[in-house]
C-alpha positions in Angstrom: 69.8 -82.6 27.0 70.3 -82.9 23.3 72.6 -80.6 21.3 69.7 -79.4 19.8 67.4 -78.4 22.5 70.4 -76.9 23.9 71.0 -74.3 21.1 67.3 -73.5 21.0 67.4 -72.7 24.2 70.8 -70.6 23.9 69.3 -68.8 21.3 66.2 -68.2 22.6 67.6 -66.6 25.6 70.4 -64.7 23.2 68.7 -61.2 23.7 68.8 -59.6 27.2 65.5 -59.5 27.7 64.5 -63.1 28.4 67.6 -63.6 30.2 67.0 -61.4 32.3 63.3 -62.2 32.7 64.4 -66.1 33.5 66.8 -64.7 36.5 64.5 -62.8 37.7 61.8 -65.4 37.7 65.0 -68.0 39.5 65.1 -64.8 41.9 61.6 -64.1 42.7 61.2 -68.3 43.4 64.1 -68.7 45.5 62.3 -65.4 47.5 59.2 -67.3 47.8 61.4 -70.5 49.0 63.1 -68.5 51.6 59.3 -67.4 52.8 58.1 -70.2 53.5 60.6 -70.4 56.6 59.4 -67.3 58.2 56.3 -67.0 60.3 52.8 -66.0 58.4 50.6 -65.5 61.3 51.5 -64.8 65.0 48.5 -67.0 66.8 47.9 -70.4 66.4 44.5 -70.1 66.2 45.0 -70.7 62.3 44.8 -74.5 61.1 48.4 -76.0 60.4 50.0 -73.6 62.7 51.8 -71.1 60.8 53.8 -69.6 63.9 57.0 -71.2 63.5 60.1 -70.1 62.0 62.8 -72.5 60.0 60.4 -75.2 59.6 57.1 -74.6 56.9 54.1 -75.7 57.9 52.3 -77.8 55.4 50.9 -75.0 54.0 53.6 -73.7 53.3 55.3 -77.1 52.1 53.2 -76.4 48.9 54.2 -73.1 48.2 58.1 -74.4 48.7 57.1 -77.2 46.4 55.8 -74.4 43.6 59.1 -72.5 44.3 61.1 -75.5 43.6 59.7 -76.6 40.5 59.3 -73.1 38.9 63.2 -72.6 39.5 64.2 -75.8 37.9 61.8 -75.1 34.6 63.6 -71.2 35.0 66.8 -73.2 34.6 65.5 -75.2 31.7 64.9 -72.5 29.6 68.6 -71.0 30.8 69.6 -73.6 28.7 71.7 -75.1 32.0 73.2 -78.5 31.7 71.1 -81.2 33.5 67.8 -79.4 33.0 67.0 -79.4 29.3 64.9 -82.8 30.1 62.2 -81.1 32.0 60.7 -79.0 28.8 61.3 -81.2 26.0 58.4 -78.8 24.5 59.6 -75.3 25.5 59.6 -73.9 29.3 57.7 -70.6 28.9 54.0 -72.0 29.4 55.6 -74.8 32.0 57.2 -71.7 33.5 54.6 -69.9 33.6 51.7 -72.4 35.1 53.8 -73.7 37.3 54.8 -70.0 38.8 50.8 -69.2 38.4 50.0 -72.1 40.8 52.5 -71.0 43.1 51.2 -67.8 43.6 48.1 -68.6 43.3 48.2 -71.1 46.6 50.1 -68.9 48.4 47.7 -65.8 47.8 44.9 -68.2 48.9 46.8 -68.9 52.4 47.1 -65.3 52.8 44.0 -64.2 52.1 42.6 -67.2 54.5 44.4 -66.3 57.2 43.1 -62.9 56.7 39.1 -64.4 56.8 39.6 -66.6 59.6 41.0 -64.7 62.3 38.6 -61.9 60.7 41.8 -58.7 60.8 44.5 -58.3 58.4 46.8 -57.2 61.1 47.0 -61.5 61.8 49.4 -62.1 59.0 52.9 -61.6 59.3 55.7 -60.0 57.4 56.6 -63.2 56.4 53.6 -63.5 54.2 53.5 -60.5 52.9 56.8 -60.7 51.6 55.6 -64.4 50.2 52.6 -63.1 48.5 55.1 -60.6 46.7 57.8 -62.9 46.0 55.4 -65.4 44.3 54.0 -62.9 42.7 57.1 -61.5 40.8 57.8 -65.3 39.1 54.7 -65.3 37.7 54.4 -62.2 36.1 57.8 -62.5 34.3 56.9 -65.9 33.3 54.2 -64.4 31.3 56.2 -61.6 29.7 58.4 -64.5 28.9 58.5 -64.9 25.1 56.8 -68.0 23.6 59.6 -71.0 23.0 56.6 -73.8 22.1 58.9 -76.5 19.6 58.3 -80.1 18.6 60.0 -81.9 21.0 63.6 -84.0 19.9 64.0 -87.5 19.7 64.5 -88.9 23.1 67.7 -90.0 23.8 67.4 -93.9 24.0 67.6 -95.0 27.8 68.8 -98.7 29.0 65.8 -100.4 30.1 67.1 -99.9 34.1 67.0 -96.6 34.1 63.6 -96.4 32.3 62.4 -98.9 35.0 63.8 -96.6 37.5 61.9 -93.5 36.0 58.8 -95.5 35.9 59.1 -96.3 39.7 60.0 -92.6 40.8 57.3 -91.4 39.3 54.7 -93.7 40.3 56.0 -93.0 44.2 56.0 -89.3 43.7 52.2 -89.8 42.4 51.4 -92.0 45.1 53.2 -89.4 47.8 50.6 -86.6 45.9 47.5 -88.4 46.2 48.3 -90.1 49.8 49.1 -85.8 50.7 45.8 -84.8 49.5 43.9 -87.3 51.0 45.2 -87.2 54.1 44.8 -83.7 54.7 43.1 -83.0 57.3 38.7 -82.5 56.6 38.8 -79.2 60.0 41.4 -77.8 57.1 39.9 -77.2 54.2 42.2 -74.8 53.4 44.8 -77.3 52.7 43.1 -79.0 50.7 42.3 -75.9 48.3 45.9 -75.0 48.3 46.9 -78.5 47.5 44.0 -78.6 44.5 45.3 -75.6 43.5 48.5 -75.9 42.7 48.4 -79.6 41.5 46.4 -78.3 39.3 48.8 -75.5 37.7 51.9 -78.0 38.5 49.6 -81.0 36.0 49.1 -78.4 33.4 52.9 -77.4 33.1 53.4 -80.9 33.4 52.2 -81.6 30.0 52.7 -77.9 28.7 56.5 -78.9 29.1 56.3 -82.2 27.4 57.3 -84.5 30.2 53.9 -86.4 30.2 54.6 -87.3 26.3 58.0 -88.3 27.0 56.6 -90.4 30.1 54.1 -92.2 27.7 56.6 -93.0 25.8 58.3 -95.1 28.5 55.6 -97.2 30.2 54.8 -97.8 26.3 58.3 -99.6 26.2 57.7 -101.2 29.3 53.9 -102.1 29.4 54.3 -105.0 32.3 56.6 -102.8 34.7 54.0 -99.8 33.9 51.5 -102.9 35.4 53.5 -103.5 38.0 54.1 -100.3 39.3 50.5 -99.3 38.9 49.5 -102.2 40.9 52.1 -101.9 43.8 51.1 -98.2 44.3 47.5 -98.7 44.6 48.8 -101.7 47.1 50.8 -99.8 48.8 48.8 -96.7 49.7 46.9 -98.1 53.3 50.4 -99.2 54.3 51.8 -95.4 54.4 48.3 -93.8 56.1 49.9 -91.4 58.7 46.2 -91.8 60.1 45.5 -95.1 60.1 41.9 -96.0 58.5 40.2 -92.6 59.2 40.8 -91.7 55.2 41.0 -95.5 53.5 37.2 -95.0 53.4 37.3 -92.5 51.2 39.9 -94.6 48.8 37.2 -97.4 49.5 34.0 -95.3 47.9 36.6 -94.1 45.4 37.3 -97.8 43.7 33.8 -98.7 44.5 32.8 -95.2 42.7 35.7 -95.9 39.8 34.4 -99.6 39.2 30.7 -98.4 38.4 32.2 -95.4 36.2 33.8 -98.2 34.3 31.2 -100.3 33.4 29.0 -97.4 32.2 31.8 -96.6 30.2 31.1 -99.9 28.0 27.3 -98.2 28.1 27.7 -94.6 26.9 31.9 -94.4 26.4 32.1 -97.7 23.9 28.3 -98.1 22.5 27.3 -94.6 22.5 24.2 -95.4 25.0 22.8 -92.9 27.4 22.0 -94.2 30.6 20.6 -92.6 33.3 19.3 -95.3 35.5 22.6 -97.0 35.6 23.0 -96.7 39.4 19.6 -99.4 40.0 22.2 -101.9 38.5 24.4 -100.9 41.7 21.7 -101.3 44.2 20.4 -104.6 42.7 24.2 -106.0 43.0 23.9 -104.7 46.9 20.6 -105.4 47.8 21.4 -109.5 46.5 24.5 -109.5 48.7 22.4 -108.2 51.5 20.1 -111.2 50.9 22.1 -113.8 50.7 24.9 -113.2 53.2 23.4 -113.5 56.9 21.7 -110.4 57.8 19.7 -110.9 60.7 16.8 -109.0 58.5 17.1 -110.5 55.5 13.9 -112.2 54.0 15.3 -115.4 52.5 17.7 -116.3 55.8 20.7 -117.7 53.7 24.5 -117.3 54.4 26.2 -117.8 51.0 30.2 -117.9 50.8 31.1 -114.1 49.3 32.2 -115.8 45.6 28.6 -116.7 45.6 27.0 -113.9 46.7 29.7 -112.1 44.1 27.7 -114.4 41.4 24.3 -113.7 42.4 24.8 -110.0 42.3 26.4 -109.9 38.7 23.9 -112.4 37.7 20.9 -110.5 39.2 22.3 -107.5 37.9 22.8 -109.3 34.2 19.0 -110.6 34.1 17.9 -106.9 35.6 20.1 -105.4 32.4 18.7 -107.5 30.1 15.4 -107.3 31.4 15.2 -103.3 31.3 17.2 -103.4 27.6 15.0 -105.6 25.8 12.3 -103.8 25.3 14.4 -100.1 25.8 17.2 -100.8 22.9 15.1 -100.4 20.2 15.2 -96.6 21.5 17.5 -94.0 20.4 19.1 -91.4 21.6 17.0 -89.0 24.0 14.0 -91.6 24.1 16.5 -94.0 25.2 18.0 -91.8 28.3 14.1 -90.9 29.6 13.2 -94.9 29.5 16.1 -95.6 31.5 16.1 -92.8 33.6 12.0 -94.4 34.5 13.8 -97.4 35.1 16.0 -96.3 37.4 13.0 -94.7 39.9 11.4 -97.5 39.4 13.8 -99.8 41.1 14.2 -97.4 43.9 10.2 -96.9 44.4 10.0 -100.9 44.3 13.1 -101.3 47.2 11.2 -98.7 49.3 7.4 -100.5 48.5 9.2 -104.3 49.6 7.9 -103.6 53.1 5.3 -106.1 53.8 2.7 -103.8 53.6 3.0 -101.9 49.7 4.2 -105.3 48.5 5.5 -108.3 49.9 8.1 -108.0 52.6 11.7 -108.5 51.3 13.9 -105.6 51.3 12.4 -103.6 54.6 11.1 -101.0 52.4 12.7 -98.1 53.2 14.2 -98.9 56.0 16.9 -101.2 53.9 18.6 -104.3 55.3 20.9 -103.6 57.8 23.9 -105.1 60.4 25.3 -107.1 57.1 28.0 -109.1 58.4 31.7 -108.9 57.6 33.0 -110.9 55.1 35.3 -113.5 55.8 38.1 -115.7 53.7 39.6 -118.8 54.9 39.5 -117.2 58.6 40.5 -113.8 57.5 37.6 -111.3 58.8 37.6 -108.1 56.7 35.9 -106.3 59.7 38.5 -106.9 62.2 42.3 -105.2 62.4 45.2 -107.2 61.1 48.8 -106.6 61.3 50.8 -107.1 57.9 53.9 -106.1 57.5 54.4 -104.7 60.9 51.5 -102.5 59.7 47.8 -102.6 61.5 45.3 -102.1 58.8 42.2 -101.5 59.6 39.1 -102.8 58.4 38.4 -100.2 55.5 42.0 -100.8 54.7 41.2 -104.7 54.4 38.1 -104.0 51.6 39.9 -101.3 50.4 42.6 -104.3 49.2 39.6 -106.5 47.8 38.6 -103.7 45.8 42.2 -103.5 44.6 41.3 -107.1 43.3 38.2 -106.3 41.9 39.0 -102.9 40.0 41.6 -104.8 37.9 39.6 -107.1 36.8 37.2 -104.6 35.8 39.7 -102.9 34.3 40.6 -106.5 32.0 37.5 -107.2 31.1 36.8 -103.6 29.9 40.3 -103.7 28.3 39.6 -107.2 26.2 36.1 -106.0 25.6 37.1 -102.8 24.2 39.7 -104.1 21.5 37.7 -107.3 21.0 35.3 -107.8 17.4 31.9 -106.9 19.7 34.0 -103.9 21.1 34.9 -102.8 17.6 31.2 -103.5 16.8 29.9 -100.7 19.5 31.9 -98.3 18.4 30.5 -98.3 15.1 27.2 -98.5 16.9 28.3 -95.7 18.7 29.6 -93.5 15.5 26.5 -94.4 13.3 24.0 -97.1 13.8 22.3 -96.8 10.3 26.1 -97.3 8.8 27.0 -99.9 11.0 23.5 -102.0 10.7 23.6 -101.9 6.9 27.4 -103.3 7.2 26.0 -106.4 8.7 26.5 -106.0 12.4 23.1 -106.8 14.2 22.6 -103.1 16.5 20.0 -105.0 19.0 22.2 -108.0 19.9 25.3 -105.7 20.2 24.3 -103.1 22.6 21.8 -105.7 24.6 25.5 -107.1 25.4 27.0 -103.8 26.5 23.8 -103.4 28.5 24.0 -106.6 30.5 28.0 -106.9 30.4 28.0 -103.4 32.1 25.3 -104.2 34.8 26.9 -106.9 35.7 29.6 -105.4 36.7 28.0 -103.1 38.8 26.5 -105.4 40.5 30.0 -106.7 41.2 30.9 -103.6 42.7 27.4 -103.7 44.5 28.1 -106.7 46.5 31.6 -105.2 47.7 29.6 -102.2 48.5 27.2 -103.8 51.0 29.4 -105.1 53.3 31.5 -101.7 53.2 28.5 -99.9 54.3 27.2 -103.1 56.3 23.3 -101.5 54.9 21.7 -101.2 52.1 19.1 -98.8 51.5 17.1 -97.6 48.8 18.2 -93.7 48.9 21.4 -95.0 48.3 20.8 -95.5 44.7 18.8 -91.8 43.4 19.3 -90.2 40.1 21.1 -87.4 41.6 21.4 -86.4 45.0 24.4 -85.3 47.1 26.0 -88.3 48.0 27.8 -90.5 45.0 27.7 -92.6 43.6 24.4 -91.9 41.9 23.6 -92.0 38.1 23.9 -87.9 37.6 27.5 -88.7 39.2 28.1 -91.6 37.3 27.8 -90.4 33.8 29.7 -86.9 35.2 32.7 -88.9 35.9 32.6 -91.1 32.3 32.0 -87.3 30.7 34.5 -85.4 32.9 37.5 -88.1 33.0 37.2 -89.4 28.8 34.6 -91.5 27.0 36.0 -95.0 26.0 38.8 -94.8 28.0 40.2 -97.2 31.7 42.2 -94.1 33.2 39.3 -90.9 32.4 36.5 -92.5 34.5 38.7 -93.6 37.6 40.1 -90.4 37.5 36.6 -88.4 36.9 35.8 -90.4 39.6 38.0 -89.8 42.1 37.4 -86.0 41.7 33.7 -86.1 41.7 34.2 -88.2 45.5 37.4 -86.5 46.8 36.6 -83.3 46.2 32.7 -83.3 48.0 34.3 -85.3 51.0 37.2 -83.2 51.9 35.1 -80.0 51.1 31.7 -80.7 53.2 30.9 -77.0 53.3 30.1 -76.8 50.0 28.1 -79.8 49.5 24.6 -77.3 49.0 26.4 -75.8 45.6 28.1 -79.1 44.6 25.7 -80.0 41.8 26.2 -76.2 40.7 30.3 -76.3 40.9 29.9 -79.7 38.8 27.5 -78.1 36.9 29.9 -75.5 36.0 32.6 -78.2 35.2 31.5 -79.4 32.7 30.5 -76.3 30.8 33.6 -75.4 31.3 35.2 -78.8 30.6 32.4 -79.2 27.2 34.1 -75.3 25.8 37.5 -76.1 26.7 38.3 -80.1 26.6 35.3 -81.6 25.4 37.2 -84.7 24.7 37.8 -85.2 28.4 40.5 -84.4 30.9 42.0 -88.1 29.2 41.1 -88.3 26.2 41.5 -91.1 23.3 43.1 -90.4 20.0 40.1 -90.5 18.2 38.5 -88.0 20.6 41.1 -85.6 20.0 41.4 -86.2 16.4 37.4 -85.2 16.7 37.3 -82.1 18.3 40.2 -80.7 17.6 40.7 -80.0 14.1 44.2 -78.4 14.2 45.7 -81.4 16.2 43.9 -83.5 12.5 45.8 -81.6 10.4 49.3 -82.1 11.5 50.6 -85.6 10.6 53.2 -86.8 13.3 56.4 -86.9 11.8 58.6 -87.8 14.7 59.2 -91.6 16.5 59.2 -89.7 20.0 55.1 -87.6 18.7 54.3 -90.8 16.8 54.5 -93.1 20.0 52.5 -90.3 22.4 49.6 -89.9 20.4 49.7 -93.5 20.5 
């Protein structure tokens, strides 16, 4: 920690009063700690057994997490030597969201334990006393006064130890997700308490500073921040303590993400609302599913996967350019009705492709099923293989190709973006009138973002044939409960940032993960996403990641205040 820091945190905790709010916030955590090693329930009737003493149940694992953290931010503010990097920022909101979460996962337990076995006589002391130790942290967190500074100039790292950083962080990320998506879908409450409190523990995350200062690394080191990215994603079916029970759901997520990313070029880049996007999806699929083998397939081919890869971006392409031809001329709301048309359209056509509304292609509404595996150079993706000492599966095997396929997705979005025609839509996007009367021709440019981001669509479509192994034409609604549709779609390019790589994949891994390990809710899902994004439109309306120009948009104090610092400078960045 700098000297600097260091004084502003003696000072700040001169007076008695936040001193002696800080140990008592170190006190009430270590409390909760010690909690989560006595019993909370006395049956095991409870999901994750909570019975046991001197070992936490995973339940309980998160609370001792919440406990941890909150006492090392506690010791931040102190001012104690070898903690002054956590809060770069100041440590009373990190503090205090970070002791929030805590208690607020660990009140959830309780009060679940308390539903389930239907008595409150079920819980133990042990979480009574947790409930009330969690509970103490987080109110003196909030009494704590408010220590918000501009953070000091990093202290220059050698580039191994910033390449160390880089890689602890990305296996501690890849720990968290792999956690939350293995949990267990007959334990929902897991899951809640594990959305809960990585929830709080991201917001004090950044509330502390610690995601700026991060940004700042990976910006020195783009290619190990590639790296590292790349062997994470690569990494996760090899450390599945279930096998390939939950790599589907990382499957539907890339396949989801991909989609998100191209109708980012359509609505995040050119400013185009699409509701129809998700026919560019099923045309992709319903290709591969007639050119790869299917036994009901009307045009009996067998073409190698590159070239049923090529047919569904190029059937996709003509289908884009077909539908934005005459559509583009549109603006605005006219625009998203045409294409929302479009989008039934294509689904009412699949379903009338039956041989007896129309001629017999796609088996109406039946769909085309028993698509077979694919197969490279003798490697069949349906079939377990052993790498590595490790058997994946064959979810695990697709979930790889769409490893493959997401990153180059993610460069071809990437050069796009910062290319002239990239440049070109977002002026298209910003003003149309401006940007036509400067010369660039409005038609041409967003017929290219049209049939660049239906092709790759139907990229992701021929990946997502085989996955499935049937194609059929409910599959690809406007909205419905099962994403990827195109309600979900442009939720996910809204919820995770507009113009951005990182805010749709991660919009879309919430819009799938969260409906998949929560199946009890999927009748009120379109109402809690609903509720999202009123709540995400008051509150972030940028987007959970946002780009600069975004927040330089919306939020007009952030406008105002010119970045004086190297360390502020490079995060807004």
């Amino acid at each position: 920690m700098s000297d600097t820091t260091y004084e502003a945190a003696t000072e700040t905790t001169a007076s008695g009063k936040p001193t002696a709010l800080l140990y008592t916030i170190i006190g009430g955590s270590l409390a909760t700690a010690i909690s989560t090693f006595l019993a909370w329930t006395w049956t095991t009737a409870f999901p994750g057994d909570l019975t046991i003493y001197g070992y936490p149940a995973p339940l309980q694992l998160l609370t001792l997490v919440g406990a941890i953290v909150t006492t090392a931010f506690a010791l931040s503010a102190l001012g104690i030597k070898g903690f002054g990097w956590l809060t770069p920022t100041g440590a009373r909101q990190a503090t205090w969201f970070m002791a929030l979460g805590t208690f607020a996962a660990t009140l959830y337990t309780a009060i679940s334990i308390i539903v389930e076995l239907g008595a409150l006589v079920d819980l133990e002391p042990g979480a009574a006393f947790a409930v009330i130790a969690a509970a103490v942290p987080a109110i003196a967190a909030y009494k704590l006064p408010d220590d918000t500074r501009k953070a000091a100039p990093a202290k220059q790292l050698p580039s191994w130890a910033e390449i160390l950083i880089i890689t602890a962080v990305f296996a501690l990320g890849l720990y968290v997700v792999t956690f939350g998506i293995d949990t267990d879908d007959k334990e929902p409450q897991l899951f809640i308490a594990y959305l809960i409190l990585v929830t709080f523990g991201t917001l004090a995350v950044f509330k502390s500073g610690l995601a700026d200062r991060m940004s700042v690394i990976t910006a020195n080191n783009r290619q190990v921040t590639v790296m590292a990215t790349l062997a994470a994603a690569i990494a996760f079916p090899f450390i599945q303590q279930s096998g390939d029970t939950y790599t589907l759901i990382a499957v539907n997520i890339l396949i989801f993400a991909t989609v998100a990313l191209g109708l980012n070029i359509v609505v995040g880049l050119a400013g185009l609302l699409d509701l129809g996007y998700v026919a560019f999806l099923g045309v992709g699929a319903y290709t591969a599913a007639l050119v790869s083998g299917a036994a009901s397939s009307a045009f009996g081919v067998q073409f190698p996967f590159w070239a049923a890869v090529l047919a569904g971006m190029a059937a996709s392409l003509v289908f884009g350019v077909v539908i934005g031809a005459p559509t583009l001329r549109l603006r605005g709301d006219y625009l998203a009705i045409v294409t929302l048309g479009f989008g039934e359209i294509f689904r009412i056509a699949m379903g009338n492709l039956d041989g007896t509304s129309g001629p017999k292609i796609t088996n109406g509404p039946n769909g085309i099923p028993n698509i077979p595996q694919l197969e490279f150079f003798g490697y069949n993706f349906g079939e377990p293989h052993t790498i590595l000492g490790v058997t994946l599966g064959a979810y695990a095997n697709y979930y790889l190709l769409m490893i493959l396929v997401m990153a180059l997705v993610i460069v071809v979005f990437a050069r796009a973006q910062n290319s002239r025609i990239g440049r070109a839509w977002v002026a298209i996007r910003e003003d149309e009138t401006a940007a036509t009367a400067m010369g660039i021709n409005g038609f041409r440019v967003k017929l290219i973002a049209f049939a660049l981001g239906a092709a790759l669509a139907g990229l992701a479509g021929t990946v997502q044939a085989h996955v499935n192994t049937t194609v059929v034409p409910e599959n690809y609604v406007f909205a419905g409960p099962v994403p990827p549709n195109s309600a979900f779609l442009l939720a996910a390019v809204i919820l995770g940032g507009m113009g951005t790589i990182r805010g749709p994949i991660l919009g879309s891994a919430l819009l799938f993960l969260i409906p998949a390990k929560l199946q009890f809710l999927q009748d009120y899902q379109l109402l809690g996403f609903g509720l999202a994004l009123i709540l995400l439109m008051r509150f972030r309306p940028e987007g959970l990641i946002a780009n600069k120009r975004a927040k330089l948009e919306y939020h007009d104090d952030t406008a105002d205040q010119a970045p004086t610092g190297p360390v502020t400078a490079k995060a807004g960045a």
